[in-house]
C-alpha positions as a LaTeX table, in Angstrom:
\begin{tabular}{lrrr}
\hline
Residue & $x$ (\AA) & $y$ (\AA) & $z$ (\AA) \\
\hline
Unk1 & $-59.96$ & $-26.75$ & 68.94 \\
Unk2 & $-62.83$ & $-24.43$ & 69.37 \\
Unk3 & $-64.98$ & $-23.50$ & 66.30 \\
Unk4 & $-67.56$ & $-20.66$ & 65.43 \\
Unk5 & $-70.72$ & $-20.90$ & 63.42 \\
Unk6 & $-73.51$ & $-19.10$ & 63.13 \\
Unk7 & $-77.27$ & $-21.38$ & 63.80 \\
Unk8 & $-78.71$ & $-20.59$ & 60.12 \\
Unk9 & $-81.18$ & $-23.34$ & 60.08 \\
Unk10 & $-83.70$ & $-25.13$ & 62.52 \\
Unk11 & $-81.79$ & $-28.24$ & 63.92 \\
Unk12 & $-84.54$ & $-29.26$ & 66.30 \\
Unk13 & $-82.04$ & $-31.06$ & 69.04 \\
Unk14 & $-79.48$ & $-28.62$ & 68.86 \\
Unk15 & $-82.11$ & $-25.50$ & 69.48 \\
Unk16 & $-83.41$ & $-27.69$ & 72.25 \\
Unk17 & $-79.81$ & $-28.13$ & 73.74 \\
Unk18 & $-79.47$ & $-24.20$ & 73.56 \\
Unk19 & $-82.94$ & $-23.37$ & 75.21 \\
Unk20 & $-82.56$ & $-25.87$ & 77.92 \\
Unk21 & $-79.23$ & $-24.16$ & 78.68 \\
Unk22 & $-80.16$ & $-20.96$ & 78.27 \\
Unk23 & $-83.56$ & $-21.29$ & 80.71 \\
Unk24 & $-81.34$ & $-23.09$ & 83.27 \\
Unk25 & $-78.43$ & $-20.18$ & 83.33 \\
Unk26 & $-80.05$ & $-18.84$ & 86.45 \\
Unk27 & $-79.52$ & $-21.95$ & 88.52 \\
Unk28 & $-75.71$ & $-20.83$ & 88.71 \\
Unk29 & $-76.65$ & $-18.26$ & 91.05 \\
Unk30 & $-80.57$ & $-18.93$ & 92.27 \\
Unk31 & $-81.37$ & $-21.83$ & 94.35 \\
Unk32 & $-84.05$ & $-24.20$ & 93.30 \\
Unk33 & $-84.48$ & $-22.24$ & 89.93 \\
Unk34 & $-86.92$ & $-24.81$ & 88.41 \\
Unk35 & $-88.51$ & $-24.59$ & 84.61 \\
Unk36 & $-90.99$ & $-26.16$ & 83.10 \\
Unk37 & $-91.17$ & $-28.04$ & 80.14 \\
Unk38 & $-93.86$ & $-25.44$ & 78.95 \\
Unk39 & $-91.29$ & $-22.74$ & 78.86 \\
Unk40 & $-88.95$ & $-24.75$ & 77.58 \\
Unk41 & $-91.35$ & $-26.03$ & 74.48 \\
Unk42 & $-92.25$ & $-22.09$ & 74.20 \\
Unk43 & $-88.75$ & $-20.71$ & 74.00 \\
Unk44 & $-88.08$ & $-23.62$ & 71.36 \\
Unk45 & $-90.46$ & $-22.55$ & 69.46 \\
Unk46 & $-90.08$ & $-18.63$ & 69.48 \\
Unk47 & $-86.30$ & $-19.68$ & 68.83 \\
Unk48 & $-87.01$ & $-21.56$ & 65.57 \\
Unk49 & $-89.20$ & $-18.83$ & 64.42 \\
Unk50 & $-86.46$ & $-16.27$ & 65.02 \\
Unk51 & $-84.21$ & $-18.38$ & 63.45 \\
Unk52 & $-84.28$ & $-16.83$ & 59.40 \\
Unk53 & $-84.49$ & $-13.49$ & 61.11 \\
Unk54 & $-81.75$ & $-11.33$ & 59.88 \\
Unk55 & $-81.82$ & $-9.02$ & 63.50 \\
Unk56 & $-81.40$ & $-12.41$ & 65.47 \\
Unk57 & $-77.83$ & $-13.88$ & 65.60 \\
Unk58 & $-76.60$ & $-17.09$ & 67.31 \\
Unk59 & $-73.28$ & $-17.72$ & 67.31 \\
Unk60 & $-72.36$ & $-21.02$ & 68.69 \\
Unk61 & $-68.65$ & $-22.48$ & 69.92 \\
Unk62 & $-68.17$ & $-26.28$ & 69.52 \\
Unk63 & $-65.49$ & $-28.84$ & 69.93 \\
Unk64 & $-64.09$ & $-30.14$ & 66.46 \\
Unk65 & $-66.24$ & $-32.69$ & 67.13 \\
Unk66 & $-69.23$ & $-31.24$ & 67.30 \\
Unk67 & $-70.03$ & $-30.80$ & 71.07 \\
Unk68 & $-71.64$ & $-27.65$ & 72.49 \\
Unk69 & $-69.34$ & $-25.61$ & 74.41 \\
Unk70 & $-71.31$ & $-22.02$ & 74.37 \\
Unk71 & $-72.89$ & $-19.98$ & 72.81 \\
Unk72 & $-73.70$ & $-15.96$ & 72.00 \\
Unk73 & $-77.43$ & $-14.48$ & 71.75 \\
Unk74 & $-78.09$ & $-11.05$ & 70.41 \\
Unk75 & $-80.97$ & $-9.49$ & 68.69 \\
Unk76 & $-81.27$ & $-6.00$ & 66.97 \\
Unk77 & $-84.23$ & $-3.67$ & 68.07 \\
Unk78 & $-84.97$ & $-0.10$ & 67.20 \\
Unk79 & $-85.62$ & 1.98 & 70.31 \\
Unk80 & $-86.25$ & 6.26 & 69.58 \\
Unk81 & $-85.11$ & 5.71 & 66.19 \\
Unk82 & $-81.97$ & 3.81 & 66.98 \\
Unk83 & $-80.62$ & 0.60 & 66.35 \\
Unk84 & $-79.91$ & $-1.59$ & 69.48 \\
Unk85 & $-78.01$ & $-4.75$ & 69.80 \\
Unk86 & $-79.53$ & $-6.36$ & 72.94 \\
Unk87 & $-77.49$ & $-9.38$ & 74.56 \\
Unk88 & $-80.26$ & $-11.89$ & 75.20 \\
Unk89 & $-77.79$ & $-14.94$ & 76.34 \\
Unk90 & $-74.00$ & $-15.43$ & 76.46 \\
Unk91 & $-73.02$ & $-19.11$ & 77.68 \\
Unk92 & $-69.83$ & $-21.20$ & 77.99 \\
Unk93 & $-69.65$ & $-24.32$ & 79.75 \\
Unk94 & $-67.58$ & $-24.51$ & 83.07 \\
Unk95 & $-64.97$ & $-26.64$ & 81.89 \\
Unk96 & $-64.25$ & $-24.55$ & 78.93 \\
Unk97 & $-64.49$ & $-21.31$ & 80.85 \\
Unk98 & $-61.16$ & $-18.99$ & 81.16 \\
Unk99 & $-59.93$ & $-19.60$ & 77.75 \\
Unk100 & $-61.08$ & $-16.60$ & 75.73 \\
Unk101 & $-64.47$ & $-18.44$ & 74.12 \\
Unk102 & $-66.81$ & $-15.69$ & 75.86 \\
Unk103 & $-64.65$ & $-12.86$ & 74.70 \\
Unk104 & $-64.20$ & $-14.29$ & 71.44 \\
Unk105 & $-67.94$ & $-14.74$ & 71.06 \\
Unk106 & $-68.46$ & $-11.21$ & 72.53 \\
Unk107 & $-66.26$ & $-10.00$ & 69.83 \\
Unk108 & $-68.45$ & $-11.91$ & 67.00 \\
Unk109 & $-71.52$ & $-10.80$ & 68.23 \\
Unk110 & $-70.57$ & $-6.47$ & 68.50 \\
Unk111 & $-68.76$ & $-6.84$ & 64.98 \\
Unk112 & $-72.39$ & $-8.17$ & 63.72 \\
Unk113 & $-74.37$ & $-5.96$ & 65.40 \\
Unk114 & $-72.17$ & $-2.86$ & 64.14 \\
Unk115 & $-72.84$ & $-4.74$ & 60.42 \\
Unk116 & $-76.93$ & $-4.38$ & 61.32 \\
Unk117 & $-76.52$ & $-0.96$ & 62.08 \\
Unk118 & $-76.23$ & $-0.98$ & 65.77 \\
Unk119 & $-74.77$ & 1.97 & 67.79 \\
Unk120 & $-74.88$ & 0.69 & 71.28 \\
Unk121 & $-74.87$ & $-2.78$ & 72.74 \\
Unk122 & $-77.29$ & $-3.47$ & 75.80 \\
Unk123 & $-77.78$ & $-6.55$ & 78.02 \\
Unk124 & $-79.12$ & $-7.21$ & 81.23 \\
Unk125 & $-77.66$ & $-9.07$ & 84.01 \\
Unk126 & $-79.35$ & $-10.87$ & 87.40 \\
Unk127 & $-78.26$ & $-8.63$ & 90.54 \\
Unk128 & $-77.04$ & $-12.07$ & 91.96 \\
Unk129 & $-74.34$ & $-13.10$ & 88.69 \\
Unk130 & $-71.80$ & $-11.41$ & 90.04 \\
Unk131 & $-69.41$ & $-13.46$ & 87.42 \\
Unk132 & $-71.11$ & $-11.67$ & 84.44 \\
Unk133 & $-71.14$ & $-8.31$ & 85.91 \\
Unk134 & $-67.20$ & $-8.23$ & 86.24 \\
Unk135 & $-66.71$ & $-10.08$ & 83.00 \\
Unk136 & $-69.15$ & $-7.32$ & 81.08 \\
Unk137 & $-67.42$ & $-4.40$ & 83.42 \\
Unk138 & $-63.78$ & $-6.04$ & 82.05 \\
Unk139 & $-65.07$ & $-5.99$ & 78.29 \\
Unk140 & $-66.37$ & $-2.14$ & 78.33 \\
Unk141 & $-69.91$ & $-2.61$ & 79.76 \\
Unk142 & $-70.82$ & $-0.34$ & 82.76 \\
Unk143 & $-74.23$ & 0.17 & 84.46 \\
Unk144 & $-76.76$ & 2.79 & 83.49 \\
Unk145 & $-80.08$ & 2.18 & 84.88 \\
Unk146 & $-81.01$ & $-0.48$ & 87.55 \\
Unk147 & $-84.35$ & $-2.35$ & 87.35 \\
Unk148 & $-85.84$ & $-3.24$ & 90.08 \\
Unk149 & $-88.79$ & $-5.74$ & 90.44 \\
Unk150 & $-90.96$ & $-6.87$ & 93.53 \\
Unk151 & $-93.20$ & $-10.17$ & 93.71 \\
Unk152 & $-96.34$ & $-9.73$ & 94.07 \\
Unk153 & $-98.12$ & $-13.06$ & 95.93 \\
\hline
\end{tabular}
């Protein structure tokens, strides 16, 4: 059984858990995606501050026994005038993938962003996660700008 809680309060291991997750997402479709244990310190950090927030929302899924199966990552900013809910992270663990945890977390996370205020819901997705793309297209998502970034060595 699957449960849903909000993070309310700074658990050190469990933000840890969450950040070293959510900094290693890209390794599902980049090769050699490496990070440091700088940005992972930073991130932990910046995530405990944001923590008693009320525009920052975590919404985790766990096993009834306590174990980490995903989790949802939204924060509220106002853009010309506007409240925005912008998707920062949305996670489920392969095995537990296909059974409606994403979607039920999705579902969480635009009912509390409507509560702050919200009136659209924005997130941004790597070219390459072609997964995500469909699974945002299937929930109501579609594209509206394209970003577009060059290295510069």
């Amino acid at each position: 059984m699957i449960e849903y809680s909000r993070l309310n309060s700074i658990e050190d291991e469990l933000i840890r858990e969450i950040v070293i997750i959510h900094e290693n997402i890209p390794s599902e479709w980049r090769e050699n995606h490496q990070v440091s244990d700088a940005r992972i310190q930073c991130r932990v950090e910046m995530l405990k501050d944001k923590v008693t927030n009320p525009k920052f929302y975590l919404l985790m899924a766990q096993t009834d026994s306590g174990i980490l199966v995903g989790f949802h990552w939204l924060e509220i900013k106002e853009e010309n005038g506007m409240n925005i809910g912008f998707i920062v992270s949305l996670w489920v663990a392969q095995e537990y993938r296909n059974q409606g945890i994403g979607k039920a977390m999705k579902v969480y996370g635009e009912r509390w962003a409507r509560e702050q205020g919200a009136t659209e819901l924005h997130t941004e997705v790597h070219y390459a996660n072609k997964k995500m793309i469909e699974y945002n297209r299937i929930l109501g998502f579609r594209p509206r700008q394209v970003i577009m970034t060059k290295e510069l060595k």
